[in-house]
C-alpha positions as CSV (number, residue, x, y, z in Angstrom):
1,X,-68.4,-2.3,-75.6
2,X,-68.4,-1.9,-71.8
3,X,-70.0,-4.5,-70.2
4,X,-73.6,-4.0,-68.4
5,X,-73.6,-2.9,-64.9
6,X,-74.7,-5.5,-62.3
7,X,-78.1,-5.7,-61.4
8,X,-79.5,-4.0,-58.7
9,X,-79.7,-6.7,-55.7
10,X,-83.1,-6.0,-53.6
11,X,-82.7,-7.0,-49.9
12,X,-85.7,-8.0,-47.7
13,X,-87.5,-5.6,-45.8
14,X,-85.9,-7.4,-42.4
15,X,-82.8,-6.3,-43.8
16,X,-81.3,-9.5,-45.8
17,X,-82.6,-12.6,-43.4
18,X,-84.6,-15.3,-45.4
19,X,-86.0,-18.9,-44.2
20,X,-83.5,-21.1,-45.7
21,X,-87.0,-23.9,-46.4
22,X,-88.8,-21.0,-48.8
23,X,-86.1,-18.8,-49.2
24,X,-88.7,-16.0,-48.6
25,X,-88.5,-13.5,-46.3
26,X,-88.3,-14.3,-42.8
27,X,-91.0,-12.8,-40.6
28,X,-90.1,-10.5,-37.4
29,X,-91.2,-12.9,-34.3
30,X,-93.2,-10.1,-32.7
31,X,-95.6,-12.7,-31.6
32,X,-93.5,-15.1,-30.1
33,X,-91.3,-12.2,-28.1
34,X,-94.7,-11.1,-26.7
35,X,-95.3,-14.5,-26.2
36,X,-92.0,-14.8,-24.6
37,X,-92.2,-11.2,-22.4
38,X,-96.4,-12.6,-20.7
39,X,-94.5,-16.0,-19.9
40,X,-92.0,-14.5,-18.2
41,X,-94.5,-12.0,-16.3
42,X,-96.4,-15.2,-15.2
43,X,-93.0,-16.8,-14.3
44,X,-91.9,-14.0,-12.2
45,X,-95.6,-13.7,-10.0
46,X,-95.3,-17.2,-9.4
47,X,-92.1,-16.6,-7.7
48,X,-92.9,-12.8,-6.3
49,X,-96.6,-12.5,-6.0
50,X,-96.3,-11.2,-2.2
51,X,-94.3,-8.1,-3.4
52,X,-96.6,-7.4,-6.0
53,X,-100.1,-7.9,-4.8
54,X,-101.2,-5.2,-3.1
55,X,-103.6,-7.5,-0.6
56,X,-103.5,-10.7,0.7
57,X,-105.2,-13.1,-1.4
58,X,-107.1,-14.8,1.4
59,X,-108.1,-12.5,3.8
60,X,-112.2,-11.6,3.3
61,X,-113.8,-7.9,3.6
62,X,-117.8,-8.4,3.5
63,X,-118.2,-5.4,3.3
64,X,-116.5,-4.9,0.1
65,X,-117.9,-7.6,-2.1
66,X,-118.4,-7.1,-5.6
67,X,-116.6,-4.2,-6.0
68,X,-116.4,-3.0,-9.4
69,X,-112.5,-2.5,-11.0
70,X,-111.3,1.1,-10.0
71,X,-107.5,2.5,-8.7
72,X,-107.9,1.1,-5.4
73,X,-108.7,-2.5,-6.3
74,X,-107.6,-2.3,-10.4
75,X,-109.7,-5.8,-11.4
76,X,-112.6,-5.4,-8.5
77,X,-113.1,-8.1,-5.8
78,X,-114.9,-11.4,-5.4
79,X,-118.2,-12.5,-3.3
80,X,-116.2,-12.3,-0.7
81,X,-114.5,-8.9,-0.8
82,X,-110.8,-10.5,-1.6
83,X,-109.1,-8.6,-4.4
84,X,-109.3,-10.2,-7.8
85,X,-105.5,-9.2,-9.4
86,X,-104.1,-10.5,-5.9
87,X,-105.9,-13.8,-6.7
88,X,-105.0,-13.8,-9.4
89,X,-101.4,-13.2,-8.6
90,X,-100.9,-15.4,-6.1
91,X,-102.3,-18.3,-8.7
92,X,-99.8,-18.3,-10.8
93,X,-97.7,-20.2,-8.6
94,X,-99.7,-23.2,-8.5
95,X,-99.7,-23.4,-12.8
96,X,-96.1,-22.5,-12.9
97,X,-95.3,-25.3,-10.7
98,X,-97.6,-28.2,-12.4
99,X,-96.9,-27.1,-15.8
100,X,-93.2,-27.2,-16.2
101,X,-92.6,-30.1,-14.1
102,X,-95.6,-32.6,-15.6
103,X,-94.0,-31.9,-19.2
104,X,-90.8,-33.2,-17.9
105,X,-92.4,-36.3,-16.8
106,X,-94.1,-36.1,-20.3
107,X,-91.3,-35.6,-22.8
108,X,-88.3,-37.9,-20.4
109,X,-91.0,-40.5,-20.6
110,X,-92.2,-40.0,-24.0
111,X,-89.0,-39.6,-25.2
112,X,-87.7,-42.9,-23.8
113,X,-90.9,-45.0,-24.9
114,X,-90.2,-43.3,-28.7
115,X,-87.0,-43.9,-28.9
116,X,-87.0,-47.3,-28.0
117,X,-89.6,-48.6,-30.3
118,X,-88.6,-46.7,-33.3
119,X,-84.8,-47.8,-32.3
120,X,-85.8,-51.6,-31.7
121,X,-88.8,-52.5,-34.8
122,X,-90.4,-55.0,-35.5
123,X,-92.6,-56.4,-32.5
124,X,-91.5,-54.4,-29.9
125,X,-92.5,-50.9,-31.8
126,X,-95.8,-53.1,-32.8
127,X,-96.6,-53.9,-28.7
128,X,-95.4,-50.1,-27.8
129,X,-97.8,-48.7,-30.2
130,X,-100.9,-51.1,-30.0
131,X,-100.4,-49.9,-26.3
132,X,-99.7,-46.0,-26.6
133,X,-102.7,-46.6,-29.3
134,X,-105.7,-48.2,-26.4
135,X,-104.5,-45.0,-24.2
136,X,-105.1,-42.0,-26.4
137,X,-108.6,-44.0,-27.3
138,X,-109.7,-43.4,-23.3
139,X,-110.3,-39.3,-23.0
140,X,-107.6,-37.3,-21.2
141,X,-109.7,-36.0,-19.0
142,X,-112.0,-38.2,-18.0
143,X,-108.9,-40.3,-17.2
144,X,-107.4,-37.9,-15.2
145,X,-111.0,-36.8,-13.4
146,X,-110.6,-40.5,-12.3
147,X,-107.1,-40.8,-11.2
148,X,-107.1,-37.4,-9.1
149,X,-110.6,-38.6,-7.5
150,X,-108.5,-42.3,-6.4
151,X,-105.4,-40.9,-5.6
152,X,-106.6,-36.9,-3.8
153,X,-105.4,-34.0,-4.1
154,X,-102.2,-32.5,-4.3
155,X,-99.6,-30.8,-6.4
156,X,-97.5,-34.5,-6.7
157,X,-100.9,-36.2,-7.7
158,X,-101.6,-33.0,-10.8
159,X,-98.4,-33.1,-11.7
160,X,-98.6,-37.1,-12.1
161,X,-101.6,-37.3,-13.7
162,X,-101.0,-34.6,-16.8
163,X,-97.7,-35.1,-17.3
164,X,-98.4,-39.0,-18.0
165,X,-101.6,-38.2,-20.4
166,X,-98.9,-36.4,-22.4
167,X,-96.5,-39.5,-23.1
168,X,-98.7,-41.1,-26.0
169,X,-98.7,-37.9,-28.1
170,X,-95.1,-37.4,-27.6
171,X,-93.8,-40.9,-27.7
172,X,-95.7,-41.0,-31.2
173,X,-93.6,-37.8,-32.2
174,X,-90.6,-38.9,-31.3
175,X,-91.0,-42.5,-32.7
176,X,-91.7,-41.1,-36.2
177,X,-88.9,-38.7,-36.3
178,X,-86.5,-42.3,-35.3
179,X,-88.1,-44.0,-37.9
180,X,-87.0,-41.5,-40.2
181,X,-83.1,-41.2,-39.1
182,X,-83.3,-44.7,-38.4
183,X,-82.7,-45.2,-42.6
184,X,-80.1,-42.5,-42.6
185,X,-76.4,-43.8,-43.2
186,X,-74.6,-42.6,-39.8
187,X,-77.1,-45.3,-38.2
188,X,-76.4,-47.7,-40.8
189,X,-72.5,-46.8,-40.0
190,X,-72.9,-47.3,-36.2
191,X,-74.9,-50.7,-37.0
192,X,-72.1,-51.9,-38.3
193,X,-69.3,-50.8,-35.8
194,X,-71.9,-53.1,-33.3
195,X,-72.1,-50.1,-31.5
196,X,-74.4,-50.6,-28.6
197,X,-78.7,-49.6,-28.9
198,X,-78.3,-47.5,-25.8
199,X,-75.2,-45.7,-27.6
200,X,-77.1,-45.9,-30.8
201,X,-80.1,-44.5,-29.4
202,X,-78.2,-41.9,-26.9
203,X,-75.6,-40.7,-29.0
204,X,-76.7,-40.8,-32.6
205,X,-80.3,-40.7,-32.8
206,X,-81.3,-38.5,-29.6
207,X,-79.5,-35.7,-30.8
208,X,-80.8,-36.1,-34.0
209,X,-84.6,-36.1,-32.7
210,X,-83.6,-32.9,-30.2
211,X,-85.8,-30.6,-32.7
212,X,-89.0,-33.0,-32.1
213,X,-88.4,-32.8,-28.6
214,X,-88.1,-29.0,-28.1
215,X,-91.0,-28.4,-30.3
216,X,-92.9,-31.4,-28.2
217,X,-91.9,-29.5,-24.9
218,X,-93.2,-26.3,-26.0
219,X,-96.3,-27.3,-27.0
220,X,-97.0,-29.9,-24.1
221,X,-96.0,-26.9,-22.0
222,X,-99.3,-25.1,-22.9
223,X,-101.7,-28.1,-23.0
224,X,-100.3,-28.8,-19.2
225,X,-101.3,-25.3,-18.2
226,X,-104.9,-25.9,-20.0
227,X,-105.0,-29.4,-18.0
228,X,-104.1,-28.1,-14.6
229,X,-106.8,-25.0,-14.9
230,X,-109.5,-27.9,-16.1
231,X,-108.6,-29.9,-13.3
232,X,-108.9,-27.0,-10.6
233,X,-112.1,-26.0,-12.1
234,X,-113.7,-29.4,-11.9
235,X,-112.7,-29.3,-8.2
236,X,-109.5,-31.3,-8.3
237,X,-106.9,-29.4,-8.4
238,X,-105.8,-27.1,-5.1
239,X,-107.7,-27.3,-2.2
240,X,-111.1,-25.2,-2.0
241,X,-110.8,-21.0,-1.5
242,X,-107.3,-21.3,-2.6
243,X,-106.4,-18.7,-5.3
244,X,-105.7,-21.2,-8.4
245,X,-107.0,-19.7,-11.8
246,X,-109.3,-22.6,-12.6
247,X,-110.7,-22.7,-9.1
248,X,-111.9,-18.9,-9.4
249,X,-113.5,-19.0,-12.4
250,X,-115.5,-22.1,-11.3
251,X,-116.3,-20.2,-7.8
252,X,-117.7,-17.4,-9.8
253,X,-119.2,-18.2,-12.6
254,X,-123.0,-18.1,-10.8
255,X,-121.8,-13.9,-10.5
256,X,-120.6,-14.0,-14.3
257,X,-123.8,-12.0,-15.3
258,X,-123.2,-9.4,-12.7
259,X,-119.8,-9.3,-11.5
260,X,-118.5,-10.6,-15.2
261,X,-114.5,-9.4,-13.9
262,X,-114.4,-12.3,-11.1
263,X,-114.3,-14.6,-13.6
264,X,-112.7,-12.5,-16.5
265,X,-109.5,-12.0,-14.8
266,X,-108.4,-15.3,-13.9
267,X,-110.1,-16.7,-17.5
268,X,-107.7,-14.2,-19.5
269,X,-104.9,-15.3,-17.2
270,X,-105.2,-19.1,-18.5
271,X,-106.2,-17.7,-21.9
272,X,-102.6,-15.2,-22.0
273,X,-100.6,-18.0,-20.8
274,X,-101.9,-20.5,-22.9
275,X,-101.7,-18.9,-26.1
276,X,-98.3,-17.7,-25.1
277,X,-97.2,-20.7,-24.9
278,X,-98.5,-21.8,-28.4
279,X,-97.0,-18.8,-30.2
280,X,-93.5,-19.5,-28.9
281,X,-93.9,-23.6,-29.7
282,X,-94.9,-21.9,-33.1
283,X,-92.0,-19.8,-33.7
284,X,-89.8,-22.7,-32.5
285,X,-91.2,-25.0,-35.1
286,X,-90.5,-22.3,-37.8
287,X,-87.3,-21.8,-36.5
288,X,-85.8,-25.7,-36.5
289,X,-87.7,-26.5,-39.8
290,X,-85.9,-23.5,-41.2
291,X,-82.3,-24.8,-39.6
């Protein structure tokens, strides 16, 4: 009797690729590559924003105030005649420059603090965390409304101030992810080789918390964006009239009934950046719990 013929094998409609934690399908990432395409828009205004606004984002026409959006100025102008997609141009360099360089200062820091107490125990992850714990207890931004207001303005000041209200949320990450290699056997194998805690914690457990880290970046990434805009619109940010996102909408948000784009453009510019930067830290995550 001839033997029955092999079943018919049915591949995904993504032709074949499956998450390895469901083994489901894996879905295409077309929110995290437009994600990734509006990031890198953002990234390259901040660096050529005087090639590609068509007017300078300071100069004033009176005479052309309020303008509605049409092809000569494509998102209207402000109160004072300036050219709203200029402005709003030209402001992506401030954010681009806060943003990536306060979650450094976040995640190093963090990454240090979490590493050390999961590494160490006993009292000095109790004294870390009683610590990390009183800090996340005081608002964000009310603490960094009050360290901006001592310390002034300024891009160094920003930077400071956001990146450091990041380093309890990821020093927590990081600290339970050490927790949870600290029990695994290569640790218990380097224990007793006496291999140094800096080696231990450099070369064994850092590389072994990496995936915490990256999705930690990513997502710090977007909430630094979010605090820089806050603080600009609360007054702290840039200096006043310059073209930071968070300062425009604040500037025009009396004209929101009757010019509504003066403050739409630069609000969907946060919002599109933001969000961006959640759907890539979201795909990320998917991708290293799948790994």
């Amino acid at each position: 009797m001839a033997p029955d013929p092999p079943a018919a094998v049915t591949l995904p409609a993504d032709g074949g690729s499956r998450s390895a934690a469901t083994g489901r399908p894996r879905r295409r990432p077309v929110a995290a590559v437009a994600g990734v395409v509006i990031v890198l828009f953002w990234a390259a205004a901040a660096l050529w924003w005087p090639h590609m606004a068509a007017f300078d984002p300071q100069t004033q026409y009176p005479a052309q105030s309020f303008l509605p959006p049409s092809a000569h100025h494509l998102l209207g102008t402000d109160q004072f005649g300036r050219d709203v997609l200029s402005r709003m141009l030209a402001g992506s360099r401030p954010v681009m420059e806060i943003a990536p360089m306060a979650t450094i200062l976040a995640i190093g820091t963090g990454t240090a603090i979490g590493l050390a107490a999961g590494t160490y125990g006993r009292w000095v992850d109790e004294v870390t965390m009683r610590i990390l714990d009183a800090v996340l207890v005081f608002p964000t931004i009310v603490a960094s409304v009050l360290f901006v207001a001592m310390l002034g303005r300024g891009i160094g000041v920003v930077v400071a101030v956001v990146g450091l209200s990041f380093v309890p949320i990821v020093a927590r990450s990081v600290r339970a992810a050490t927790l949870v290699e600290r029990r695994k056997p290569y640790v218990e194998a380097a224990l007793l080789r006496a291999e140094p805690t800096w080696s231990l914690m450099a070369r064994e457990l850092l590389p072994n918390v990496s995936r915490t880290v990256a999705v930690e970046a990513a997502s710090r990434l977007g909430d630094a964006v979010f605090a820089a805009a806050t603080l600009s619109f609360l007054g702290l940010g840039q200096p006043p009239g310059s073209p930071d996102w968070g300062a425009s909408v604040s500037d025009n948000r009396a004209w929101l009934q009757n010019a509504p784009w003066t403050v739409l453009g630069p609000a969907l510019a946060i919002a599109s950046l933001v969000v961006s930067v959640a759907l890539i830290a979201d795909e990320l995550r998917t991708r290293l719990d799948d790994r």
